[in-house]
C-alpha positions as a Python dict, from the first residue, in 0.01 Angstrom:
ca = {
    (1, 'X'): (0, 0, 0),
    (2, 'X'): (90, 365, -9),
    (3, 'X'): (-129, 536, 163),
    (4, 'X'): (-303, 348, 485),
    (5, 'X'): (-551, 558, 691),
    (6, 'X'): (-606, 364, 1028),
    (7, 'X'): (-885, 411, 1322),
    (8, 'X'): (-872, 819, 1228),
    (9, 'X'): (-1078, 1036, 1429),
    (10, 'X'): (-1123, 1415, 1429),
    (11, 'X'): (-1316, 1630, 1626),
    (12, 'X'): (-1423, 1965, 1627),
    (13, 'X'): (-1590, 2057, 1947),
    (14, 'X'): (-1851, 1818, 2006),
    (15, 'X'): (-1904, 1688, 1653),
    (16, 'X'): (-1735, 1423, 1528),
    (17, 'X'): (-1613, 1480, 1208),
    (18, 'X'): (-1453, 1189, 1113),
    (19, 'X'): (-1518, 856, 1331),
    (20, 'X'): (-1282, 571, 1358),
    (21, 'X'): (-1213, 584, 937),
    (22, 'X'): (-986, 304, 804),
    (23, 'X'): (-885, 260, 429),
    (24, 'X'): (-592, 173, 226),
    (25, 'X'): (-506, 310, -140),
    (26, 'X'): (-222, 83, -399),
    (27, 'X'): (28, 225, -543),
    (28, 'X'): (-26, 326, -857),
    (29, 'X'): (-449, 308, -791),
    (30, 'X'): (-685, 587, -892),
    (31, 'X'): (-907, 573, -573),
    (32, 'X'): (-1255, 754, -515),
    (33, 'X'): (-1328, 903, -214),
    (34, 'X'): (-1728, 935, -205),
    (35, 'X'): (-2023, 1029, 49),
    (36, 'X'): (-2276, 1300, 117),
    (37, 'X'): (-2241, 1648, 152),
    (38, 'X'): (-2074, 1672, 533),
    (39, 'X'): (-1934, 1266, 509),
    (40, 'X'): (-1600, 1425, 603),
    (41, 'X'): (-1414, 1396, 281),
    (42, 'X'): (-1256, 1697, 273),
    (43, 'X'): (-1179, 1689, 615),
    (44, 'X'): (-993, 1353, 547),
    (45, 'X'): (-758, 1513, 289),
    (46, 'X'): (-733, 1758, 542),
    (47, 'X'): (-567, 1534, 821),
    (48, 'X'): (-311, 1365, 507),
    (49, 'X'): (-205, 1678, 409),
    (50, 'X'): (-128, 1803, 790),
    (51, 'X'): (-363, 2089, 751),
    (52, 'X'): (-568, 1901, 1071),
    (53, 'X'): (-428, 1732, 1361),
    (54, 'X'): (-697, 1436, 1421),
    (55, 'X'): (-769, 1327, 1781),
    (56, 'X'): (-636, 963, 1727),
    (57, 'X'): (-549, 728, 1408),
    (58, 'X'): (-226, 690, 1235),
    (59, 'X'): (-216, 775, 818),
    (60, 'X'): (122, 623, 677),
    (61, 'X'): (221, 665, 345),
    (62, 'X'): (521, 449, 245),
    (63, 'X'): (510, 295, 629),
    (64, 'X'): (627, 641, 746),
    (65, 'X'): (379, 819, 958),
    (66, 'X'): (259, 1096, 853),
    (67, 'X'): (72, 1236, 1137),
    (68, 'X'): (475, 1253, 1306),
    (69, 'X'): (546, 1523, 1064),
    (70, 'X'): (524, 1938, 1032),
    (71, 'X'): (269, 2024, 805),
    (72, 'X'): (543, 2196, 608),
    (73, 'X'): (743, 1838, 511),
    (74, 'X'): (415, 1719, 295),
    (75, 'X'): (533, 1865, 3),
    (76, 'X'): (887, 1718, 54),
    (77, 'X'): (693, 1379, 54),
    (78, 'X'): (525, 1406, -250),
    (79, 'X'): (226, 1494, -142),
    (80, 'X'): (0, 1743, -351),
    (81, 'X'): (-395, 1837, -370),
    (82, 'X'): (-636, 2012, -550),
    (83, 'X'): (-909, 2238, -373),
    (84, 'X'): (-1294, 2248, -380),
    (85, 'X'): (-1278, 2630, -438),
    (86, 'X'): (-976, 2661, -693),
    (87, 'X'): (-687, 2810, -477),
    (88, 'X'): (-504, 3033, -656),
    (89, 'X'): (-294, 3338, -628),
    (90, 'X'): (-462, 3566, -870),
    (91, 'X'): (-204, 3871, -800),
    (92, 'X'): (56, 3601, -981),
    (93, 'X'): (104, 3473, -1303),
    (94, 'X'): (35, 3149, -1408),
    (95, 'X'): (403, 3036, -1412),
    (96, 'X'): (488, 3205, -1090),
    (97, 'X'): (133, 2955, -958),
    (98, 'X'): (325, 2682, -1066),
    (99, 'X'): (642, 2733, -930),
    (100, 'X'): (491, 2717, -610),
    (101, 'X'): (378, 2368, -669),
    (102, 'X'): (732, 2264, -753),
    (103, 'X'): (891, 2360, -440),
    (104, 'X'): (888, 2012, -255),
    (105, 'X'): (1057, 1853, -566),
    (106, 'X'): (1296, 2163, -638),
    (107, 'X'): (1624, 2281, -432),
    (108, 'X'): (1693, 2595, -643),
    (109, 'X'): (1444, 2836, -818),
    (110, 'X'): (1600, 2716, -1154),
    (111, 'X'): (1466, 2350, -1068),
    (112, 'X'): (1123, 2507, -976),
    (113, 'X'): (1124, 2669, -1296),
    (114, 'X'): (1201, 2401, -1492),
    (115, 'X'): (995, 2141, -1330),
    (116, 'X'): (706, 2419, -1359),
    (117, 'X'): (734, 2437, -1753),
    (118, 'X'): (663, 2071, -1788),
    (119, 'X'): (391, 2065, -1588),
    (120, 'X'): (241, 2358, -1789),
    (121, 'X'): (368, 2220, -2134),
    (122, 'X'): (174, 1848, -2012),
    (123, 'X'): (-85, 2083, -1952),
    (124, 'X'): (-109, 2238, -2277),
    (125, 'X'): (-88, 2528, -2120),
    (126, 'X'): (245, 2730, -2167),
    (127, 'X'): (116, 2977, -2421),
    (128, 'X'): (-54, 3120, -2132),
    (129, 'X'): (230, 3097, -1862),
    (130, 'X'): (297, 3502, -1826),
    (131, 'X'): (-54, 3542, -1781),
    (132, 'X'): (-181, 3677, -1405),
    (133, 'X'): (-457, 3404, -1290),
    (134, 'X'): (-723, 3647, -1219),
    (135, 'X'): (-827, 3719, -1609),
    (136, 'X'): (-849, 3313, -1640),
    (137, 'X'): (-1181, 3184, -1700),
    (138, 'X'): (-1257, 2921, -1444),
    (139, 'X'): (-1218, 2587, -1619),
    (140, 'X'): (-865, 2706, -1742),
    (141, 'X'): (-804, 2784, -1379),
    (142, 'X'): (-865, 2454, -1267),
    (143, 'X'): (-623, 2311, -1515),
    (144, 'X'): (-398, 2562, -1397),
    (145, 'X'): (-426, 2476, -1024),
    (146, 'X'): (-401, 2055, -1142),
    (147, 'X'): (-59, 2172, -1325),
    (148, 'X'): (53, 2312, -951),
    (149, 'X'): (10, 2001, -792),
    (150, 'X'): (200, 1815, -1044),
    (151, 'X'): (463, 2004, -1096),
    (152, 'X'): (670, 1845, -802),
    (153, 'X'): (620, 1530, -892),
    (154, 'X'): (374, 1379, -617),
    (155, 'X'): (354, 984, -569),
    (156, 'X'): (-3, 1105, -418),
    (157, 'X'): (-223, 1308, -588),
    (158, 'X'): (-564, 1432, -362),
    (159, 'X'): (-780, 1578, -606),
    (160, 'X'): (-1118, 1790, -463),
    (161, 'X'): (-1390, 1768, -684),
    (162, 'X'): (-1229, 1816, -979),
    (163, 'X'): (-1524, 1838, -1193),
    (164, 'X'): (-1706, 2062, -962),
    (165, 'X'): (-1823, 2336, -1197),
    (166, 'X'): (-1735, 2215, -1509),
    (167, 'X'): (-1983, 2135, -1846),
    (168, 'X'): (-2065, 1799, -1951),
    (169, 'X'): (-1798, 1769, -2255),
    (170, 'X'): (-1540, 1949, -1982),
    (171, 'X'): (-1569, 1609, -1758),
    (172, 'X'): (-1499, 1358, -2056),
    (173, 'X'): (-1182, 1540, -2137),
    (174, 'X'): (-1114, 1567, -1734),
    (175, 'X'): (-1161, 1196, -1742),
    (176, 'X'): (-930, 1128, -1994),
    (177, 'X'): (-640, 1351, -1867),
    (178, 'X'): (-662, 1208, -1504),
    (179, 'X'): (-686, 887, -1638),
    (180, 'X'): (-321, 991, -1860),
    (181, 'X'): (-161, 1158, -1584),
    (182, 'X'): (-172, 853, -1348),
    (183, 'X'): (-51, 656, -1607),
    (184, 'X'): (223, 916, -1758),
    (185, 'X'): (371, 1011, -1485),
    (186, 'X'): (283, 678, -1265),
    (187, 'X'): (83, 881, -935),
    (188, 'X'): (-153, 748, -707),
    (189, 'X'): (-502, 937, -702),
    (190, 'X'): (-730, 973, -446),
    (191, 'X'): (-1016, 1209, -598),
    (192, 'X'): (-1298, 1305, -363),
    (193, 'X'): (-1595, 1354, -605),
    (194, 'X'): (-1963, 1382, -632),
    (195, 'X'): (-1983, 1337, -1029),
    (196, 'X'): (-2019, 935, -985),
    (197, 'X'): (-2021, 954, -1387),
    (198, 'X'): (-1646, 1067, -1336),
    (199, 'X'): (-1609, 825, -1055),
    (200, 'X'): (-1741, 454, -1189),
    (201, 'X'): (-1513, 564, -1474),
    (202, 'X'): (-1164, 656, -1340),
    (203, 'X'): (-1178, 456, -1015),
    (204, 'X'): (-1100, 104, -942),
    (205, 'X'): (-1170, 99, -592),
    (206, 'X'): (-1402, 322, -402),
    (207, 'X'): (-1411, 461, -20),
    (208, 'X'): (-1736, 563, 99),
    (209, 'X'): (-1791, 783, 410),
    (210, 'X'): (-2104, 890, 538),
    (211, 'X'): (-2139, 1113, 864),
    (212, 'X'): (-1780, 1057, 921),
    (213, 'X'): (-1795, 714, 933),
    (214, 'X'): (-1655, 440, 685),
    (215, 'X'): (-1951, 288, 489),
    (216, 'X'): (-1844, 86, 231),
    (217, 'X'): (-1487, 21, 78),
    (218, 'X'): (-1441, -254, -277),
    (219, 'X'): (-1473, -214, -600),
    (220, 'X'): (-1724, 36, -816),
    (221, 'X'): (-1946, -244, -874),
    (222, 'X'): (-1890, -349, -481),
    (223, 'X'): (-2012, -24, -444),
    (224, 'X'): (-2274, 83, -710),
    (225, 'X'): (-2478, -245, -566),
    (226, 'X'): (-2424, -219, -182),
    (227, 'X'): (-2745, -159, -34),
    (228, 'X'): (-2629, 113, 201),
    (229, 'X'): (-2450, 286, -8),
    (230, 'X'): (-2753, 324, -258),
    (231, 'X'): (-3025, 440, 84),
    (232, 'X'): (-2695, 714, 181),
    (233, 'X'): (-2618, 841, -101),
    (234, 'X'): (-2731, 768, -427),
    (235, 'X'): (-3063, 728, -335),
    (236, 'X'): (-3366, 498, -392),
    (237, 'X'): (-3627, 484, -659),
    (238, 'X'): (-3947, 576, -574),
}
């Protein structure tokens, strides 16, 4: 495995966020992370990349654990996300968004650069790299903010609702560039996701939360046909 998430519990005053959550993600896998709006999710990508510290659990990625580390050493271990709301810098260019990305895999600005311009040439999106973010319609933002995360080379890709806000014909090529990325550059993905379209498509094994608590954990088709799954969150006919 290279990511295991054991027994991991977060709270936030009295409610329990996430309760007890176990799953495991293989190398090389491109993993959905599903559930209803307030499952805890987000909250989970929250605790792997440091930004919470959860009450108990262990996440280990490569048998090191994580939790052990300053939120500041993610990025040395290859650890990169995506946001729900596209986090950009808009006072920056598109290059100088990049770079940023780049950091954990770069010891010199000249390796930041560099490793920045192949993100944004896999991209396709280099003609545009002087540009400041802020005049970027938001689809080309979000490819923009995908080409940060890459850029230093992550083993583990989190990706937040990546289709959130994008048109029909936007998801099919989303699909297919995920789909190439893992593969190209041989990451692991773990995409949190509501478009289950997107989902039953890219992933071969889905983790399902619902009120912060692990629900179901197999294959799409594990999934798709588990009862509970259907009741919590992709509802019954009738």
């Amino acid at each position: 495995m290279l990511l295991s998430v054991r027994n991991l519990t977060l709270r936030f005053g009295g409610v329990t966020a996430l309760s007890d959550v176990s799953f495991d993600v293989g190398r090389g896998e491109v993993a959905g992370l599903i559930g209803p709006n307030g499952a805890g999710k987000t909250t989970c990508f929250n605790c792997i990349t440091r930004l919470y510290d959860p009450a108990s659990g262990q996440i280990s990625l490569n048998g090191e654990d994580v939790l052990r580390l300053p939120a500041h050493a993610i990025a040395k271990k290859r650890i990169a996300r995506t946001f729900q709301n596209v986090a950009l810098f808009d006072r920056l260019t598109v290059l100088d968004n990049v770079m940023i990305g780049a950091t954990g895999a770069a010891s010199t600005e000249a390796q930041s650069r560099e490793l920045a311009h192949a993100a944004l040439a896999y991209m396709e999106l280099e003609s545009i790299a002087g540009t400041y973010v802020a005049s970027l319609p938001f689809p080309t933002r979000k490819a923009v903010e995908l080409a940060r995360a890459i850029a230093g080379k992550p083993q583990l890709l989190l990706l937040d609702e990546p289709a959130s806000g994008l048109r029909h014909e936007e998801v099919d090529g989303l699909a297919r560039r995920i789909a190439k990325l893992a593969a190209d550059w041989e990451m692991t993905v773990l995409m949190v996701e509501h478009h289950m379209g997107l989902v039953m498509q890219l992933c071969t094994h889905i983790v399902v939360l619902d009120s912060g608590r692990l629900l179901a954990d197999g294959t799409p088709q594990d999934v798709q046909h588990n009862p509970a799954v259907i009741e919590a969150y992709l509802g019954t006919a009738g």
